[in-house]
mmCIF file of the N, C-alpha and C atoms, coordinates in Angstrom:
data_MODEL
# 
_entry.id   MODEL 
# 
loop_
_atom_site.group_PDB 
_atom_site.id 
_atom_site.type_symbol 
_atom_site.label_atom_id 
_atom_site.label_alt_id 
_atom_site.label_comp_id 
_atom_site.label_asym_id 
_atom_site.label_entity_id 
_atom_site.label_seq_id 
_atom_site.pdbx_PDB_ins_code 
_atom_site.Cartn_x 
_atom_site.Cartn_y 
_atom_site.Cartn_z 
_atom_site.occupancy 
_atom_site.B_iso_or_equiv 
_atom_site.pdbx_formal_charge 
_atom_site.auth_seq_id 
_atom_site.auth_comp_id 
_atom_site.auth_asym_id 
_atom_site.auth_atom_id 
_atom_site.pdbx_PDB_model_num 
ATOM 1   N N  . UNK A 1 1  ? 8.479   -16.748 24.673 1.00 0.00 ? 1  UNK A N  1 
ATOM 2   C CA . UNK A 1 1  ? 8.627   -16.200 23.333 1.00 0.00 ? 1  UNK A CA 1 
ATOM 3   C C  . UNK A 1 1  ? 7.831   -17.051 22.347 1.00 0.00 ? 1  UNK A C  1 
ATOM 4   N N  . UNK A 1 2  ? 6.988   -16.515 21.943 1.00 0.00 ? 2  UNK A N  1 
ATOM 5   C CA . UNK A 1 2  ? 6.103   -17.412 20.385 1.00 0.00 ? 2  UNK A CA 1 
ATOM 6   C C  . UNK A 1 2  ? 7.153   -17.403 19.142 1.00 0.00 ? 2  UNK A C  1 
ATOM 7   N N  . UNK A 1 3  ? 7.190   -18.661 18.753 1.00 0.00 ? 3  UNK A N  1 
ATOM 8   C CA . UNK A 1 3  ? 7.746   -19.249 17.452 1.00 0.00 ? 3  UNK A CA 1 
ATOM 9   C C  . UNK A 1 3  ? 7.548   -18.355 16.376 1.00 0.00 ? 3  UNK A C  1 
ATOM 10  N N  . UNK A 1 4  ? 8.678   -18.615 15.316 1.00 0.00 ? 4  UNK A N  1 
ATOM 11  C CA . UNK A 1 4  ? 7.733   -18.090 13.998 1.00 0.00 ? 4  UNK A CA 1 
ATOM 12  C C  . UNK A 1 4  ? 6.276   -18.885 13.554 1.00 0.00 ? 4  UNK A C  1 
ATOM 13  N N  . UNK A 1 5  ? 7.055   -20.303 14.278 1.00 0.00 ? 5  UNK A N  1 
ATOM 14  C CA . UNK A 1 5  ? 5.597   -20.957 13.372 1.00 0.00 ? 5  UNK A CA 1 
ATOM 15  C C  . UNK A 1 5  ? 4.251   -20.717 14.070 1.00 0.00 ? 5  UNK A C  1 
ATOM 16  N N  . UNK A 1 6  ? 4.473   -20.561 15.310 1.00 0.00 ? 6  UNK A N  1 
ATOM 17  C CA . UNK A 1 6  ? 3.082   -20.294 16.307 1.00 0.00 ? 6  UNK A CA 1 
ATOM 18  C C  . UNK A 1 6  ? 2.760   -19.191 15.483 1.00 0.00 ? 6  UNK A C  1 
ATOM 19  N N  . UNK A 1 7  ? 3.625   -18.319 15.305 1.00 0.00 ? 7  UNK A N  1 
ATOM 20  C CA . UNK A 1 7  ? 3.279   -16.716 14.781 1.00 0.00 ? 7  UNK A CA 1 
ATOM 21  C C  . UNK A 1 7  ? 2.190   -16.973 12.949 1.00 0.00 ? 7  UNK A C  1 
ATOM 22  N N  . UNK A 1 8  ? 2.920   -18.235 12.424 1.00 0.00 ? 8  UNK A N  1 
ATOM 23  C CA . UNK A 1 8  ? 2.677   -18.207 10.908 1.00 0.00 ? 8  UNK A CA 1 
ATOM 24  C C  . UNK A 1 8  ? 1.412   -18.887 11.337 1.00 0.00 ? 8  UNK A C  1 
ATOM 25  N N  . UNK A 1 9  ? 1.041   -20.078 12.099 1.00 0.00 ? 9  UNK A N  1 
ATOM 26  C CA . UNK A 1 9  ? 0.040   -20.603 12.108 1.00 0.00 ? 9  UNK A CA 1 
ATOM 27  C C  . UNK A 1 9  ? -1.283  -19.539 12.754 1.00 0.00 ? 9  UNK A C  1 
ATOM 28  N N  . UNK A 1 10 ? -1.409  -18.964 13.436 1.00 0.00 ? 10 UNK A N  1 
ATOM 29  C CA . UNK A 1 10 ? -1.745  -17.955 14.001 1.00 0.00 ? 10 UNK A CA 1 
ATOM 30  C C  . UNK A 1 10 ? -2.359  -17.035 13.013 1.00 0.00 ? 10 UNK A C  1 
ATOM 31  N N  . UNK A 1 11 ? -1.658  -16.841 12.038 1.00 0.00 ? 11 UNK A N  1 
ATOM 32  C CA . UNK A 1 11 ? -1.757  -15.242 10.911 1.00 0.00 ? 11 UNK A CA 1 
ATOM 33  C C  . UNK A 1 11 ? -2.580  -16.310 9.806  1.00 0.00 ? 11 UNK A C  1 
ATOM 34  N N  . UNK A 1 12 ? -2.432  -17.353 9.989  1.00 0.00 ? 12 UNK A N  1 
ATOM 35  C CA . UNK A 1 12 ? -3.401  -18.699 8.804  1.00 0.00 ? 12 UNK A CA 1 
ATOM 36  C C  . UNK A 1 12 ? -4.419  -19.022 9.315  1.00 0.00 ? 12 UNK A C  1 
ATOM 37  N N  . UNK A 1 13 ? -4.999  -19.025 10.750 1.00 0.00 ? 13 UNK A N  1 
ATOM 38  C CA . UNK A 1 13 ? -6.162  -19.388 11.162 1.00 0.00 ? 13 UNK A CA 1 
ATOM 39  C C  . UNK A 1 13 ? -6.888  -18.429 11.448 1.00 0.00 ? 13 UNK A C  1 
ATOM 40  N N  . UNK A 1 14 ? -6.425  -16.880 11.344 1.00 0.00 ? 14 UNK A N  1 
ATOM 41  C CA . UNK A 1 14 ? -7.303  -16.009 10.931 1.00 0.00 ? 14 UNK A CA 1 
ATOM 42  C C  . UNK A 1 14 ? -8.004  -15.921 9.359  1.00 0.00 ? 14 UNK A C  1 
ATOM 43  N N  . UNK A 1 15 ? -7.562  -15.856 8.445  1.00 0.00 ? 15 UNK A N  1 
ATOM 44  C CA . UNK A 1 15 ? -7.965  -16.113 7.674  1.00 0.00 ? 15 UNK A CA 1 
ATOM 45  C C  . UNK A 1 15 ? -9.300  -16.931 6.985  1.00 0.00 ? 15 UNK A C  1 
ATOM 46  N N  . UNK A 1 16 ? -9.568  -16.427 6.272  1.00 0.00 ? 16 UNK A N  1 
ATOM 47  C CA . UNK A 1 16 ? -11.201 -17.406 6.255  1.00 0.00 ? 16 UNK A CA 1 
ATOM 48  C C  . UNK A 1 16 ? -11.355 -18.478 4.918  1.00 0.00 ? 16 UNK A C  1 
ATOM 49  N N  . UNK A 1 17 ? -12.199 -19.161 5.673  1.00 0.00 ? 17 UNK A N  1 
ATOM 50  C CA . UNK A 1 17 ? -12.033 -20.233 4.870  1.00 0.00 ? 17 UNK A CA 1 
ATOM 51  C C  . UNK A 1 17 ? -11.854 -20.478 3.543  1.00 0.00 ? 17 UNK A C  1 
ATOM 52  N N  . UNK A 1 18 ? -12.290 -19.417 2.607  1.00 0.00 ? 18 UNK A N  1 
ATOM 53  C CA . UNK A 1 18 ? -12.142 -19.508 1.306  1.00 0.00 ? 18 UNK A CA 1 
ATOM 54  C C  . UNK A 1 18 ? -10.841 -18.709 1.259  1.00 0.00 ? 18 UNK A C  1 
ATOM 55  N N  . UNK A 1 19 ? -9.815  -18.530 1.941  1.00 0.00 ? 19 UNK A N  1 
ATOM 56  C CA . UNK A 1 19 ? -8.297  -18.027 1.534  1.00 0.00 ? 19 UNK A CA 1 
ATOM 57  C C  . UNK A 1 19 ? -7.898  -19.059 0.772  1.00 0.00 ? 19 UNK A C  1 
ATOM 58  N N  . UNK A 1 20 ? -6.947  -18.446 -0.608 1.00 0.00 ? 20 UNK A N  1 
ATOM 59  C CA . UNK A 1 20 ? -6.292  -19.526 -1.484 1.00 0.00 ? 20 UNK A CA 1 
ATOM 60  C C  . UNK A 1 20 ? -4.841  -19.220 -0.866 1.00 0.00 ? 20 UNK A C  1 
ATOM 61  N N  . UNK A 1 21 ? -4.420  -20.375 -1.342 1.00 0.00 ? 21 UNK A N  1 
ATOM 62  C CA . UNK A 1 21 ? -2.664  -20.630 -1.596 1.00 0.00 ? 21 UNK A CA 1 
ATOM 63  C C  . UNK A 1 21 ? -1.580  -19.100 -1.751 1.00 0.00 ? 21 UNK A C  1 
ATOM 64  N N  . UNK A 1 22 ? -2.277  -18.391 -2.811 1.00 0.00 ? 22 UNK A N  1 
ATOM 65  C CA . UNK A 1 22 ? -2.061  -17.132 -2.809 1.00 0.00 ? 22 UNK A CA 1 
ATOM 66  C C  . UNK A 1 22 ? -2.076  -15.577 -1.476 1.00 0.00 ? 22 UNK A C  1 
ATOM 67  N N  . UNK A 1 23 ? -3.402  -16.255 -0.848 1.00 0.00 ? 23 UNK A N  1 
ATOM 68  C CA . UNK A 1 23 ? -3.859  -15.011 0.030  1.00 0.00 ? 23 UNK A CA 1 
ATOM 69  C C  . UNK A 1 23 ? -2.618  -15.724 1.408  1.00 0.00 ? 23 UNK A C  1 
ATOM 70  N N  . UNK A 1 24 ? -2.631  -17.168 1.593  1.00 0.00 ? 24 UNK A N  1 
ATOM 71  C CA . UNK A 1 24 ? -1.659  -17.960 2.547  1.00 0.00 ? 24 UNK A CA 1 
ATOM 72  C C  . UNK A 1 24 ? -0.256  -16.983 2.826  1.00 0.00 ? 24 UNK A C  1 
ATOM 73  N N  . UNK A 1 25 ? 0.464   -17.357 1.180  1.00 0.00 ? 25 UNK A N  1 
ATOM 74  C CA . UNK A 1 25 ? 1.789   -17.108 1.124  1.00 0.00 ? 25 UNK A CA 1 
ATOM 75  C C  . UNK A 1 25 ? 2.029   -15.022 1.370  1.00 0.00 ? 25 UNK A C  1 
ATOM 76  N N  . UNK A 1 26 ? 0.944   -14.461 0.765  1.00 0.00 ? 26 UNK A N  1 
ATOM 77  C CA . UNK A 1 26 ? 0.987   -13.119 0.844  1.00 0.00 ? 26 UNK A CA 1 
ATOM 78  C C  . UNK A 1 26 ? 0.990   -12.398 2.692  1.00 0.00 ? 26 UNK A C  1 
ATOM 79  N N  . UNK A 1 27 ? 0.294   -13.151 3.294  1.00 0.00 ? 27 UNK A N  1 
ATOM 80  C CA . UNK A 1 27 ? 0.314   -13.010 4.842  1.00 0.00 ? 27 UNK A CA 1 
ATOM 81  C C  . UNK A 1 27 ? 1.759   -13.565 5.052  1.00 0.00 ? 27 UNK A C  1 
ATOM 82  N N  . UNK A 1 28 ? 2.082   -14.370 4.984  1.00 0.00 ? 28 UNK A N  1 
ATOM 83  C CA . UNK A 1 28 ? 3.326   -15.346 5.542  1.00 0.00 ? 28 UNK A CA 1 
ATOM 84  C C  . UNK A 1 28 ? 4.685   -14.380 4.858  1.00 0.00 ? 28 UNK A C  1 
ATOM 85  N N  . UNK A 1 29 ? 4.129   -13.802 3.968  1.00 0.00 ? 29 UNK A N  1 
ATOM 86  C CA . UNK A 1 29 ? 5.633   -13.018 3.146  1.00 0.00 ? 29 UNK A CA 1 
ATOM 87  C C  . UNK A 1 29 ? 5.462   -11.407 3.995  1.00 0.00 ? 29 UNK A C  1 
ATOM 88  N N  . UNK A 1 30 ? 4.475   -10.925 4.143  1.00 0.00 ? 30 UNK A N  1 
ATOM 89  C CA . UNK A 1 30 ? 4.309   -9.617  5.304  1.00 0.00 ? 30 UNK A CA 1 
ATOM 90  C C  . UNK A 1 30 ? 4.855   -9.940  6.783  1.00 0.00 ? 30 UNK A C  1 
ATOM 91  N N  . UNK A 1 31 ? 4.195   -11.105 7.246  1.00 0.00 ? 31 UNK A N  1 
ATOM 92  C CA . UNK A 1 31 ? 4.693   -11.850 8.462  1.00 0.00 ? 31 UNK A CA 1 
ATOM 93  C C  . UNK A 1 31 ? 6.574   -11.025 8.331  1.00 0.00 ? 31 UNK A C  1 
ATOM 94  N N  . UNK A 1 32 ? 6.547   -12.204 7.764  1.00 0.00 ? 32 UNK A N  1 
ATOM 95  C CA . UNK A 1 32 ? 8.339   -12.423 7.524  1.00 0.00 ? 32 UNK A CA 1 
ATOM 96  C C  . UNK A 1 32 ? 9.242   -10.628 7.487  1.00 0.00 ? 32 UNK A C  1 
ATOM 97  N N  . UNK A 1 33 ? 8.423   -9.806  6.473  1.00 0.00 ? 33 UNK A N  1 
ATOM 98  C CA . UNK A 1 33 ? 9.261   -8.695  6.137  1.00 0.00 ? 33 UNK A CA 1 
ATOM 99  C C  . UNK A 1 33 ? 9.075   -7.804  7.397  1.00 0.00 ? 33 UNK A C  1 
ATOM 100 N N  . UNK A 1 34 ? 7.945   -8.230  8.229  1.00 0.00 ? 34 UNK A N  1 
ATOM 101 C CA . UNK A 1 34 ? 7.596   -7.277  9.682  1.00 0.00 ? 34 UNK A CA 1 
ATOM 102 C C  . UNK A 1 34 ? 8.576   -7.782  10.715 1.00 0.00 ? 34 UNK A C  1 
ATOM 103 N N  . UNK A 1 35 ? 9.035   -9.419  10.873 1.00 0.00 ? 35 UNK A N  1 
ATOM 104 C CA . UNK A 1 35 ? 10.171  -9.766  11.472 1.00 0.00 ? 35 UNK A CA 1 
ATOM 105 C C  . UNK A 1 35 ? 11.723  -9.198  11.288 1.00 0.00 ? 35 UNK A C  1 
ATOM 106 N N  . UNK A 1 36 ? 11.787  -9.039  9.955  1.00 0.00 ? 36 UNK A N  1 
ATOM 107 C CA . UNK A 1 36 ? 13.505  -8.974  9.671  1.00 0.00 ? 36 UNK A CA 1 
ATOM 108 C C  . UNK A 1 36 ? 13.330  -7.691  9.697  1.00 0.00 ? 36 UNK A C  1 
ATOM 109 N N  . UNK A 1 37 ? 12.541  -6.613  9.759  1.00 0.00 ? 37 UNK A N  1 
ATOM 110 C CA . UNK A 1 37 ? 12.180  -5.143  10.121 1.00 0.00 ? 37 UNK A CA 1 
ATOM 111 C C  . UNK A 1 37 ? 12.115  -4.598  11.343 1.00 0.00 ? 37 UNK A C  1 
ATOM 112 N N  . UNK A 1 38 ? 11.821  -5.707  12.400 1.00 0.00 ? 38 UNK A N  1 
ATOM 113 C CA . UNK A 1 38 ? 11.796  -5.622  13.607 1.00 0.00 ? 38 UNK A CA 1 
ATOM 114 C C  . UNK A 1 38 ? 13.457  -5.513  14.523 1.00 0.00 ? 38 UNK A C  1 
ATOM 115 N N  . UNK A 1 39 ? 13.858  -7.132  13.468 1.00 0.00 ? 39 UNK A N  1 
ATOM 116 C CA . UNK A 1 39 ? 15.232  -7.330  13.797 1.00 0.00 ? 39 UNK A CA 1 
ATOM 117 C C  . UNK A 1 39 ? 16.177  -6.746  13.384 1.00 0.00 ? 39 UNK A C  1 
ATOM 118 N N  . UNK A 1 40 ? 16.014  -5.639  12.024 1.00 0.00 ? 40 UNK A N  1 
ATOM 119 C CA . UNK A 1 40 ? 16.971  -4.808  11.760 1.00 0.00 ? 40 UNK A CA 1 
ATOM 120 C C  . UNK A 1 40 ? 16.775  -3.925  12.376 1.00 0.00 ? 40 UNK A C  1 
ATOM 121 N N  . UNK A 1 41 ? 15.895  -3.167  13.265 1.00 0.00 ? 41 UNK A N  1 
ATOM 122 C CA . UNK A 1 41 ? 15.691  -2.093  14.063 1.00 0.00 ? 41 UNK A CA 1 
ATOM 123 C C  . UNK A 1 41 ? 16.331  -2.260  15.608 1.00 0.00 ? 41 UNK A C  1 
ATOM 124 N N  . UNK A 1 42 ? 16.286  -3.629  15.790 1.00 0.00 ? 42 UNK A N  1 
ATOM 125 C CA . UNK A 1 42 ? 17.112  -4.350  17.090 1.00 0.00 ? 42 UNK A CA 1 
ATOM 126 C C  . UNK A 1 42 ? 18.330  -3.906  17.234 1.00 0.00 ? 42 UNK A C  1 
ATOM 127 N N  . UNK A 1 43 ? 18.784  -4.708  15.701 1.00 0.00 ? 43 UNK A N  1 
ATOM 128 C CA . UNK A 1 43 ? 20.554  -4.761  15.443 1.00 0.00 ? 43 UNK A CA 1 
ATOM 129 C C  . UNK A 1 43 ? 21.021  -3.557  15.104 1.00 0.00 ? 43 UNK A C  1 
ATOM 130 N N  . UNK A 1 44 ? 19.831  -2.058  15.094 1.00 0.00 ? 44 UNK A N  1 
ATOM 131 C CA . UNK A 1 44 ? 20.699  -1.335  14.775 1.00 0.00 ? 44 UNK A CA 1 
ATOM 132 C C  . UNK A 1 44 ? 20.890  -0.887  13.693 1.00 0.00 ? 44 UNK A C  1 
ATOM 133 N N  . UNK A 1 45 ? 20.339  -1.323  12.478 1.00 0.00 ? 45 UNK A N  1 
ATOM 134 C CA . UNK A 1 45 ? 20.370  -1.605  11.166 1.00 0.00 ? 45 UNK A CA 1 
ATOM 135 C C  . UNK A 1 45 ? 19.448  -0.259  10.494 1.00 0.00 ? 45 UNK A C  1 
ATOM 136 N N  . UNK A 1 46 ? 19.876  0.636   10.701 1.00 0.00 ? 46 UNK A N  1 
ATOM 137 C CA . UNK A 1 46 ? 18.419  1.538   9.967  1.00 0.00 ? 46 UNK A CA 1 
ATOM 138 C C  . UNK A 1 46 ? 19.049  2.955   9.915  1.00 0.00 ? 46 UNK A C  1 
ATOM 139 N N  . UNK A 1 47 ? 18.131  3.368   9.000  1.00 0.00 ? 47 UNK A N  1 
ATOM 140 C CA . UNK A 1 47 ? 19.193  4.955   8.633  1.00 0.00 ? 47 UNK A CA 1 
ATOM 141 C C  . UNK A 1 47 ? 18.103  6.156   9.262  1.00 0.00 ? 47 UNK A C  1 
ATOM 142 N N  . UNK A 1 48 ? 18.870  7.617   8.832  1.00 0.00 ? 48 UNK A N  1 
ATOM 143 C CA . UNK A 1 48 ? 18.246  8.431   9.548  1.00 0.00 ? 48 UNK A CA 1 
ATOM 144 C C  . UNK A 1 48 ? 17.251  8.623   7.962  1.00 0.00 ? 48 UNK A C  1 
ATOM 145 N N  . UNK A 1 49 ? 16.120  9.828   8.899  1.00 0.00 ? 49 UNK A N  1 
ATOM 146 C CA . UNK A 1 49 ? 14.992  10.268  7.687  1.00 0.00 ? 49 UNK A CA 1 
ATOM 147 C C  . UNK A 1 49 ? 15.772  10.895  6.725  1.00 0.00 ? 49 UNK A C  1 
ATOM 148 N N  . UNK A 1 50 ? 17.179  11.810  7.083  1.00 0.00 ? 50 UNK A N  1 
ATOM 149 C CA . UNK A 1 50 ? 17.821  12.605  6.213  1.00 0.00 ? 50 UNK A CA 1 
ATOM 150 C C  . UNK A 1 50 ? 18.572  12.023  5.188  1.00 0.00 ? 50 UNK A C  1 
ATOM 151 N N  . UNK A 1 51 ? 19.146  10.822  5.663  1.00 0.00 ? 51 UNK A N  1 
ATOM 152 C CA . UNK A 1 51 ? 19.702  9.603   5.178  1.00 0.00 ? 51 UNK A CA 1 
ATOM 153 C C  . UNK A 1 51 ? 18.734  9.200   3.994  1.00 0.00 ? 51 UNK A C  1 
ATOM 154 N N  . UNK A 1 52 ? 17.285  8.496   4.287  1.00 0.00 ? 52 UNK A N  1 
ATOM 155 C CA . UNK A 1 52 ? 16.653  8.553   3.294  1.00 0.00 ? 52 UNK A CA 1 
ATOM 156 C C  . UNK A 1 52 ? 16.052  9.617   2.344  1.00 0.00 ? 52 UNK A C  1 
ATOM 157 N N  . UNK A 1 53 ? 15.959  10.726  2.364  1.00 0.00 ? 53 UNK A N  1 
ATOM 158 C CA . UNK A 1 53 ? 15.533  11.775  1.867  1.00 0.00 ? 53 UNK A CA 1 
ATOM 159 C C  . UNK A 1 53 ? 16.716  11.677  0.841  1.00 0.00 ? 53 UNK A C  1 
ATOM 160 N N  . UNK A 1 54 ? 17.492  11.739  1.235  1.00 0.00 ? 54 UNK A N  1 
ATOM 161 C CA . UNK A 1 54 ? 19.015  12.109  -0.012 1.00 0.00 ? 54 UNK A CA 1 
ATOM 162 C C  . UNK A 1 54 ? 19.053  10.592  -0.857 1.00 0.00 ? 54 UNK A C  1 
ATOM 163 N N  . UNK A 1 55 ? 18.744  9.313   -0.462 1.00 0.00 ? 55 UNK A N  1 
ATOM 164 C CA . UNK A 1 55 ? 18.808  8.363   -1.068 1.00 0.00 ? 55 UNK A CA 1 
ATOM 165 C C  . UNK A 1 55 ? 17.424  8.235   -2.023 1.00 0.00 ? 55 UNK A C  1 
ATOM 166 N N  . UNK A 1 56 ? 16.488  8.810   -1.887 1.00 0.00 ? 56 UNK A N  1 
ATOM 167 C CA . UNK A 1 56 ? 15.112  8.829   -2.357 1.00 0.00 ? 56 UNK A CA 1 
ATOM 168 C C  . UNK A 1 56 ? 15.229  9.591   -3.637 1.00 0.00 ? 56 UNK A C  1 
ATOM 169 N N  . UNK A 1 57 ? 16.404  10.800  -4.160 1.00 0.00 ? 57 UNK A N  1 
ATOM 170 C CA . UNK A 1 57 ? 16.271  11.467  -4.847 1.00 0.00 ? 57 UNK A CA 1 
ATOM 171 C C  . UNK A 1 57 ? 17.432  11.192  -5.553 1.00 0.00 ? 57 UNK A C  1 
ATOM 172 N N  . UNK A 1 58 ? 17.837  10.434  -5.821 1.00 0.00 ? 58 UNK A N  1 
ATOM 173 C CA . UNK A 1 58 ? 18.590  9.340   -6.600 1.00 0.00 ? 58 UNK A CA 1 
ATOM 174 C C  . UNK A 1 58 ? 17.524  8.694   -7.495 1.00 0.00 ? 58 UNK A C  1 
ATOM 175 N N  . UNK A 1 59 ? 16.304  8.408   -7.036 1.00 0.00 ? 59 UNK A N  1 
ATOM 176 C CA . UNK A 1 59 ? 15.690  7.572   -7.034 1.00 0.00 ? 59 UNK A CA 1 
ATOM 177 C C  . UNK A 1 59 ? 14.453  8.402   -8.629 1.00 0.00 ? 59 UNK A C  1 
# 
């Protein structure tokens, strides 16, 4: 199993050399929301399309 950090270092050494601090944290914050998206789909955690359709129009 690869680490988060193997995973974060990994998604940073693609990046090219003139990436700022900014372009860093914006990969590392997608990283992250594609993990806990992954893991709420694991645990089960997720609604139906109809589910969202009716919550969308609230909206």
């Amino acid at each position: 199993m690869i680490t988060i950090k193997k995973k974060a270092l990994d998604v940073i050494s693609k990046l090219p050399d003139s990436a700022s601090i900014d372009d860093i944290m914006y990969q590392l914050y997608v990283l992250d929301k594609i993990r806990k998206g992954q893991e709420a789909v694991k645990d089960g955690k997720t609604i139906s399309i109809e589910e969202l359709k009716k919550e969308m129009k609230s909206w």
